[in-house]
N, C-alpha and C positions, 0 to 999 in steps of 0.2 A: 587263879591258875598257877599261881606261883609259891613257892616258900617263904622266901625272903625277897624277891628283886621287885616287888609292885612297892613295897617302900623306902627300895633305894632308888634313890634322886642327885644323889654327890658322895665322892669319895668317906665324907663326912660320917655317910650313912654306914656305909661299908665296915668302916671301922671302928663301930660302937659291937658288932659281933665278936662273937669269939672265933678262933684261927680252927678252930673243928667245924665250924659251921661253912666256912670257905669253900668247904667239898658240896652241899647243896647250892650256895650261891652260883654255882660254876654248872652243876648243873641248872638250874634256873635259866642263867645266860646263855646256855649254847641252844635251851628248847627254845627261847625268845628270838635268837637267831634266824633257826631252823622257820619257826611259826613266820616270822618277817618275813624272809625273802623267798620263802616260797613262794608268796601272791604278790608280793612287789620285787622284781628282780632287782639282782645287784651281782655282786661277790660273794662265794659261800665259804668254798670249804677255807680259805687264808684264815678267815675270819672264825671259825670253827676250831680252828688247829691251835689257836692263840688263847681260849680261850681262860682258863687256868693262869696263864702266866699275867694277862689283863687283870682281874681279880686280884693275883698276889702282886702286883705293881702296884693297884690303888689302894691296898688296905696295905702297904708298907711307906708309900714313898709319900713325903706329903704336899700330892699337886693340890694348885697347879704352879706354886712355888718351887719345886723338885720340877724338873722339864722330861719330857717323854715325848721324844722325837722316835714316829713309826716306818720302815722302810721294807716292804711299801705300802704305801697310806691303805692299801684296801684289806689290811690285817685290821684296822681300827674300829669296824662298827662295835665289836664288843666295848672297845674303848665308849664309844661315844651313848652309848645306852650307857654306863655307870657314870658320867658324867654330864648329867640333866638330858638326854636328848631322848630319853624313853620312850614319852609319849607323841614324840613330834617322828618317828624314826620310820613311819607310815611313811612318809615325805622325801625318803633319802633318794638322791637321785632323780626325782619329781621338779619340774618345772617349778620352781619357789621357793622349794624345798631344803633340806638340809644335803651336803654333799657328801657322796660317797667318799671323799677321800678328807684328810686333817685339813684344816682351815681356818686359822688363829681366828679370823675378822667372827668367825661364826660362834668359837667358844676360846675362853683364856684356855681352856685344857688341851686346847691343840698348840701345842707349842711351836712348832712349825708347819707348812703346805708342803705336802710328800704327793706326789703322782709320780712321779720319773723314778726309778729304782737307784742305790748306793749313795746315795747325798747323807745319810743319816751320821754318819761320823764323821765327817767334816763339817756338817751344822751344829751336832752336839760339841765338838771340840770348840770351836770359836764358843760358843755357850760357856764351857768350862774355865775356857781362859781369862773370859770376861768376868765371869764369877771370882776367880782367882784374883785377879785384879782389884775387886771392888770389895776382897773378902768375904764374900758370901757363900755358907758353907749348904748351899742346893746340891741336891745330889742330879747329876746331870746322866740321863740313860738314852742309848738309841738303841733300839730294836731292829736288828737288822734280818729278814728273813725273803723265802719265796724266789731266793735262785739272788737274791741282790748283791751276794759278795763275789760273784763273779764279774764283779764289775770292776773297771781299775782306779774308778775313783775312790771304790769303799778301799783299796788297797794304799791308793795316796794317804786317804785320812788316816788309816793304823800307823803307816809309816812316818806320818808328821805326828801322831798323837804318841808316841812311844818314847819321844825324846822331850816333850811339852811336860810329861810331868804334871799333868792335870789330871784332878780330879772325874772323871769317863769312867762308865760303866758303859761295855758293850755286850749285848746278849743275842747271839747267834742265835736264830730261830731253825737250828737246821732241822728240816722236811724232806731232804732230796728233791725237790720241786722246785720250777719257778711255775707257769702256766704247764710247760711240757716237765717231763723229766730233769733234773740237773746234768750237765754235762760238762768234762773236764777233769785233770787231776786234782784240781782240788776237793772236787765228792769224794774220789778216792782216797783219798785223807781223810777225810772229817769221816768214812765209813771206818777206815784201819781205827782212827781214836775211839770211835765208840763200842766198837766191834771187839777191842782188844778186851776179854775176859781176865787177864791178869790184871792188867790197868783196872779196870773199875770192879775189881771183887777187892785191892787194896786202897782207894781209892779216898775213901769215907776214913778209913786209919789214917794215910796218910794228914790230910787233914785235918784229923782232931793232934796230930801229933804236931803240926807244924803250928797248930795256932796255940798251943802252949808256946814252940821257941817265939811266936813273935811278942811277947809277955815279957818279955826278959830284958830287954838293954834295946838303947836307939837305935843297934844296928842288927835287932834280931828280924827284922825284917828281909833286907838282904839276904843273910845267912840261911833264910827260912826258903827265900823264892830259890837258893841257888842248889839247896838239898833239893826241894821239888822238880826244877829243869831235871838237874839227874837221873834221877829216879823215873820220870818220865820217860826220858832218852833212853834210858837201860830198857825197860819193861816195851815200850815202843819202838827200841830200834831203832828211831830217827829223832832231832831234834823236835821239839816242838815250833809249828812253823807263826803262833801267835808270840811265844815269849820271845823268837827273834827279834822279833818287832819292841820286846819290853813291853810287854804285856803279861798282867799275873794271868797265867789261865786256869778256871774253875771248869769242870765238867769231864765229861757229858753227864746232867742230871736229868733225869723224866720231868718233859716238859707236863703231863698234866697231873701231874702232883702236885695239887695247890699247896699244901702243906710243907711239902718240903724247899719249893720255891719260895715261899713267903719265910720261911727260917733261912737260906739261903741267901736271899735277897736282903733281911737285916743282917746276917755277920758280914755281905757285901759292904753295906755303907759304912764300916769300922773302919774300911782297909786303902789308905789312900793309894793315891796314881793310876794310871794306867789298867783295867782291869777286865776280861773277858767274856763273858760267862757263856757256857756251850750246854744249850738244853735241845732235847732229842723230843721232836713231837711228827703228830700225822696229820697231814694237810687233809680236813673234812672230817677229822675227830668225832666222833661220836654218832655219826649219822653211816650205817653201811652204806649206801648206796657211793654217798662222799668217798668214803673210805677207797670203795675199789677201784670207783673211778674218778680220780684224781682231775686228771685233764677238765673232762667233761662238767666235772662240777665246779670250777672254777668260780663260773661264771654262768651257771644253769641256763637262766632265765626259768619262766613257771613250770614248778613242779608240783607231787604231790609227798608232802610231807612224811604221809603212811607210808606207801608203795617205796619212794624214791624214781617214779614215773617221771619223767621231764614231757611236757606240754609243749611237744613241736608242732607250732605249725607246719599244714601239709606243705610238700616242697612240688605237688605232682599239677602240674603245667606252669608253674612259674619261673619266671626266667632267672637263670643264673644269678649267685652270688659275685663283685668282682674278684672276690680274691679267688673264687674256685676257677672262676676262666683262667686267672692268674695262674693255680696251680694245674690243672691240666694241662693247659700249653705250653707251660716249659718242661711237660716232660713229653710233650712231643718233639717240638725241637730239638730236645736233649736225643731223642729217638735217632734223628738223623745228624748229630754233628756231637761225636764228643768232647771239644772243647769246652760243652757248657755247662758250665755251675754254676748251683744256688747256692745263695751263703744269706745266713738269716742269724741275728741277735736274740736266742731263746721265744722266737714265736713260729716253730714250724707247723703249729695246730692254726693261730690263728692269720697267718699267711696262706695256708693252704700249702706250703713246700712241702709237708709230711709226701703228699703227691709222690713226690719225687723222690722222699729221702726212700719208700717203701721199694722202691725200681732201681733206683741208683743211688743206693747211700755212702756208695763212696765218692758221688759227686753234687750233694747235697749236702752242707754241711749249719750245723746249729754251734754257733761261738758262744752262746752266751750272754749274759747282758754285756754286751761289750761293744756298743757300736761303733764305736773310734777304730779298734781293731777289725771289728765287718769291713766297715772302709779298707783299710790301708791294705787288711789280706784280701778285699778285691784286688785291689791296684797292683800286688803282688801279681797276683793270677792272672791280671789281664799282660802284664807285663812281659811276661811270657807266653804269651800267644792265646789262653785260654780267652773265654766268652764267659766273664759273671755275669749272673741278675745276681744284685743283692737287693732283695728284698727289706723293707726298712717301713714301720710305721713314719708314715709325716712326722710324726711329732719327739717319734724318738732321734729319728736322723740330726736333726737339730743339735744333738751329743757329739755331733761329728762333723762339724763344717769346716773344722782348718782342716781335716783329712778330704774332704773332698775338695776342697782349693788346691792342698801344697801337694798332696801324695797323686791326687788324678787328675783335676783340671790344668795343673801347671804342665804335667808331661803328656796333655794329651791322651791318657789311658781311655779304651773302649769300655770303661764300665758300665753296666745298664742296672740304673738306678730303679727299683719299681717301688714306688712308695704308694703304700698300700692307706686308708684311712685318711686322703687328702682331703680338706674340708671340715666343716662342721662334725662333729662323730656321733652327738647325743649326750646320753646321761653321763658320759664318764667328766664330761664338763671341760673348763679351760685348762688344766695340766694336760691332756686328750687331743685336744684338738687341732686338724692337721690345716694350720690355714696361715701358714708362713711359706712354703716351701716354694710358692711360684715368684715370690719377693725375691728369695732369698738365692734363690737356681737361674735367676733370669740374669742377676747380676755379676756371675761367675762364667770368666770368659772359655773361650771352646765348650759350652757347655750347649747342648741340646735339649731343650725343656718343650714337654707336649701333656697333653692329658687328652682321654679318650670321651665322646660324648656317652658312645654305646660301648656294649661289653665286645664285639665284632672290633668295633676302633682296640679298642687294648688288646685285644687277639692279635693283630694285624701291624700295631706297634711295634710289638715286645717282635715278633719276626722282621719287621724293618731293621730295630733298633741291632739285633744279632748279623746284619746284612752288612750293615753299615761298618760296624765295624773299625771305625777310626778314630773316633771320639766320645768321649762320656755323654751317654742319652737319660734324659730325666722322665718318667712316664708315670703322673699320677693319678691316682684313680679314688673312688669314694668310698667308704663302708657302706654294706648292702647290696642291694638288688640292681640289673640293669634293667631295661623295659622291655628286651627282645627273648623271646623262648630259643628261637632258635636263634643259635651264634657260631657252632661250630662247625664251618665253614672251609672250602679252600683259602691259603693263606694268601694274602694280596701285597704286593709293597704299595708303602704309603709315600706318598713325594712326601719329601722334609721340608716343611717352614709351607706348604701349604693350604688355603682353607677349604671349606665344603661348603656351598652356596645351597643353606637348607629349605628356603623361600624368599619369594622373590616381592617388591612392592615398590611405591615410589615417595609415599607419606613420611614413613621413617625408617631408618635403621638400627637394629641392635645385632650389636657382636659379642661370644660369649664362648667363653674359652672351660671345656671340659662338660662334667655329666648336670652342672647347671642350663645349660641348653635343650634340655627333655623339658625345663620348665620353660624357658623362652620359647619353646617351639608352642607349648598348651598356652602361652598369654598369647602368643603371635594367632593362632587359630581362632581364640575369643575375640582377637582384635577386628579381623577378619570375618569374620559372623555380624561384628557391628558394623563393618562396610568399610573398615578400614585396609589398606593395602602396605605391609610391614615387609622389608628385607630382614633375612636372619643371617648370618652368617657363623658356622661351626668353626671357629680358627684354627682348632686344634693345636698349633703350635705359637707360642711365646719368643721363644728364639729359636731360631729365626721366625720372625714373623713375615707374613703374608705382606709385603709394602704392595704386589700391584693392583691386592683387593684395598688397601688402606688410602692407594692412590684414586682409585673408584669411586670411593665410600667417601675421600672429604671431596671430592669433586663436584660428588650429584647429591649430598646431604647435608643441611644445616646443622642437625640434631642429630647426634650418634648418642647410643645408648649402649656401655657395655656389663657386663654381667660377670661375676665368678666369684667362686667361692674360698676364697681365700682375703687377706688383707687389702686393703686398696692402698696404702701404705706399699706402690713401689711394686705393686703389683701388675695384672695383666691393663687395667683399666692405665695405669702412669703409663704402659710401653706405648698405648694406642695415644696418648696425652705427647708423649716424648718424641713421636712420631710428628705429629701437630704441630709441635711447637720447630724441628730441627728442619721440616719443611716449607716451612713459612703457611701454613693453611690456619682458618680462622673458622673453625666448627666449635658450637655447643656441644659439649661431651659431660653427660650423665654416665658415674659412673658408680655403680651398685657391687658391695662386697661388704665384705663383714671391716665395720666402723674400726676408729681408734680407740681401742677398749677389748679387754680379755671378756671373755663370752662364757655367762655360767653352764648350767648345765639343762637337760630338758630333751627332748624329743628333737630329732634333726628337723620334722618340717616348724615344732615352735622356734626353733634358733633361728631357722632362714626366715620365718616372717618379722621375728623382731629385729630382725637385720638389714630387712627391707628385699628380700630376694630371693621370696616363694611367688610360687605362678600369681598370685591376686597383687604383690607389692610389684610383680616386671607389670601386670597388665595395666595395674592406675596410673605407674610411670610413663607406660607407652599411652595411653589415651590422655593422660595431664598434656605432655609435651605435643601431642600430635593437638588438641583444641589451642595450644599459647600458639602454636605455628599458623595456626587457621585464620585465628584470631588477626596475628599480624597483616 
């Protein structure tokens, strides 16, 4: 099917070609792409967009001694096909499988674990310096692309790497993308440098002209970067805002020009210190459908290769998505009070805020990967009288915990947290997964922490949570579907610190905090069919928690069972434990949540039952404990 990529198996392979043939290998790789994840979902076009510059990285640099750190990791499957994973690449994202994202333990040629965006020049730096150190002359690159340097850690790392004086190749992946559009002055810039017609029609001269002066005496180096800054500055009008930093900057060069990359990439490794590289490419390269629809194809799921058809399941009687309840209702509410803003860290697609930003986009705003900033321009805004959601995957939020300690829980700010993707997520695996945030929000004081069982409970939250109005509310919720068709409802207030007494029994009790309670209620049903009589209880809220249902519950129960989908490690199962213990009560308390241990990747219902807390592992628990009690 192929030219040349069915007998590339390592770097090794790659480089027995000659640099003409680079142009088929590249084709090769983006159809193998394409052919992939058509039928096995994952990540498209990142991965599309990269894929030339992959090729010219492995047939120059010589990993996996040379390190190539990717940021972010879902540009890498081209990576991982030229580097043994060809045949296995069926797998990626599969229960057992190989991961979607870089994963040293998996191959030496992942030089480091990338999920989280902008980490990649401050890994590569520490890399360089320890190199420098040890004398080892690795050439050290991070790939930084897909909206990542809007982050202010990639901006840390330039700003410490500029004056280190290390050996750093960094290669800006600019696309104009992250998942949505880029946003920011900084696009605006990186469009003015590449856009400028004078700048790159003299570009390639200047160039050849400078790398004669650096030929000439130890210090034709200097003398070389400081003609270029100039000449730059002139032709641009503005300084350049990489060599502030001490950075040589190379570009903009066409990122899918194997050829001129892979010549580029070697006069690169001559040229010590500090150094740039800005290549211009299109996120879903080569495939039209990719091409125009950027968003959309991120992250397809089944398509058809031919067509560019995407393979949606029908959506017609199923019940709502959480994030879409998420994004309708706040722009109901937004309807009736304009205080309220959304503020989201470069996912208004997959939040659902788009909702909003299309009706009130001047009160919907997308910051960029920049969660720390999300935060604290909440705290701004609420500070001032406004009502945010900021909208925050679980697991990105995590980027920003001393801002939600010092900037809003210490002043008490009304911010309404909605973290979207709480829990287990699936194939995106343990960088992904949202199953810290009831730990880590429960122990942060004035804070308000709830999750919704149904998609009606989040509806009727996020209206509470805008009532209330006095202090920071935390409302997490799952990726995916909820079980009710209809939800969009008259709005209700929810009492705060509340439970919902979902059934009733005298055998045993389980309590279960969030949309893991859809399954305690189907073990509870099965249990009940066997003639069993089970209490459920919906808690809904962590803090405050329910104490005069907790006062019930060890009064008239030996054996309490709680449920959720987050760590147990400090989680909701310790609060009901914490409760036990500061009351002097003396109950058995089982308590089920994802172990001490980062969780791979796989299907949400395979993670919950190796975790012990899909409908069949609550049902054996609740019928184990209910015979050891009989027994007694």
């Amino acid at each position: 099917m192929y030219k040349y990529l069915n007998n590339i198996n390592s770097p090794d392979d790659l480089k027995k070609l000659n640099k003409n043939q680079l142009v088929d290998v590249s084709k090769d790789l983006r159809q193998f792409l394409i052919d992939s994840v058509s039928v096995n979902p994952g990540h498209f076009g990142a991965g599309l967009g990269v894929v030339e510059l992959t090729v010219a990285l492995h047939y120059v640099l010589n990993t996996p001694y040379d390190r190539i750190i990717w940021d972010v990791g879902h540009q890498a499957y081209g990576h991982k096909v030229l580097t043994g994973r060809k045949d296995v690449f069926h797998t990626n994202r599969k229960y057992g499988g190989i991961s979607g994202f870089p994963k040293p333990e998996e191959s030496k040629y992942d030089a480091f674990a990338v999920g989280h965006a902008s980490t990649s020049i401050s890994a590569a730096l520490g890399m360089a310096v320890s190199a420098k150190q040890k004398k080892e002359s690795r050439q050290i690159v991070a790939i930084i692309g897909d909206g990542s340097l809007t982050g202010g850690m990639a901006f840390e790392g330039l700003n410490n790497a500029g004056i280190q004086n290390s050996d750093i190749l960094v290669i800006l992946n600019d696309n104009n993308m992250a998942i949505d559009p880029n946003v920011g002055a900084l696009k605006d810039y990186l469009i003015n440098v590449a856009t400028s017609k004078t700048y790159n029609k003299l570009k390639n001269n200047v160039w050849d002209f400078l790398g004669k002066i650096n030929k000439l005496g130890p210090n034709s180096q200097k003398i070389a970067q400081k003609i270029d800054n100039a000449l730059k500055s002139i032709i641009l009008k503005q300084s350049n805002l990489f060599e502030s930093l001490n950075f040589r900057y190379f570009g903009p060069v066409d990122g899918h020009d194997v050829v001129q990359l892979a010549n580029t990439l070697k006069r690169l490794k001559t040229i010590p210190g500090p150094k740039l590289l800005h290549i211009r490419t299109v996120k879903g390269k080569g495939f039209e459908s990719a091409e125009k629809n950027q968003t959309q194809f991120h992250a397809p799921g089944l398509f058809d290769k031919d067509t560019g058809k995407i393979f949606h399941n029908s959506k017609e009687g199923k019940p709502p998505r959480f994030q879409d309840v998420f994004g309708e209702t706040i722009v109901e509410l937004a309807d009736k009070d304009k205080r309220i803003y959304g503020i989201t860290p470069a996912m208004p697609t997959g939040s659902s805020l788009n909702l909003m930003m299309a009706k009130y986009p001047e009160r919907a705003i997308d910051v960029g990967i920049a969660e720390q900033h999300a935060v604290t321009f909440s705290a701004g805004l609420a500070k001032e009288g406004m009502i945010p959601f900021c909208n925050i995957y679980s697991t990105f939020i995590q980027r920003a915990y001393d801002q939600i300690i010092h900037d809003i829980a210490l002043q008490k700010l009304p911010v309404i947290f909605c973290l979207d993707r709480g829990g287990l997520v699936g194939e995106d695996g343990e960088t992904h997964h949202g199953v810290f945030d009831i730990a880590y929000m429960r122990s942060i004081p004035n804070m308000i922490v709830s999750a919704p069982m149904t998609v009606r409970d989040l509806r009727n939250l996020m209206y509470t949570a805008q009532l209330q109005n006095k202090q920071p509310f935390s409302i997490r919720y799952p990726r995916g579907r909820g079980l009710q068709a209809e939800w969009k409802l008259p709005f209700e207030k929810i009492e705060i610190g509340k439970a919902v007494k979902i059934s009733d029994g005298n055998d045993l009790v389980v309590l279960s905090f969030g949309f893991v309670g859809n399954d305690v209620q189907k073990a509870v049903i099965d249990a009940s069919n066997r003639g069993f009589e089970i209490s459920h209880y919906d808690m809904r809220f962590v803090k405050p928690i329910d104490k005069d249902i907790l006062i019930y519950v060890f009064e008239n129960f030996d054996t309490i069972i709680t449920v959720e989908d987050g760590v147990l490690q400090g989680g909701f199962g310790s609060a009901v434990a914490e409760f036990m213990i500061d009351n002097n009560y003396n109950s058995k308390i089982i308590r089920l949540g994802v172990p001490d241990k980062f969780i791979s990747h796989g299907t949400q219902q395979e993670l919950r039952k190796e975790c012990g807390f899909d409908k069949n592992s609550i049902l054996k628990t609740i019928l184990t404990n209910i015979r050891n009690t009989v027994s007694k």
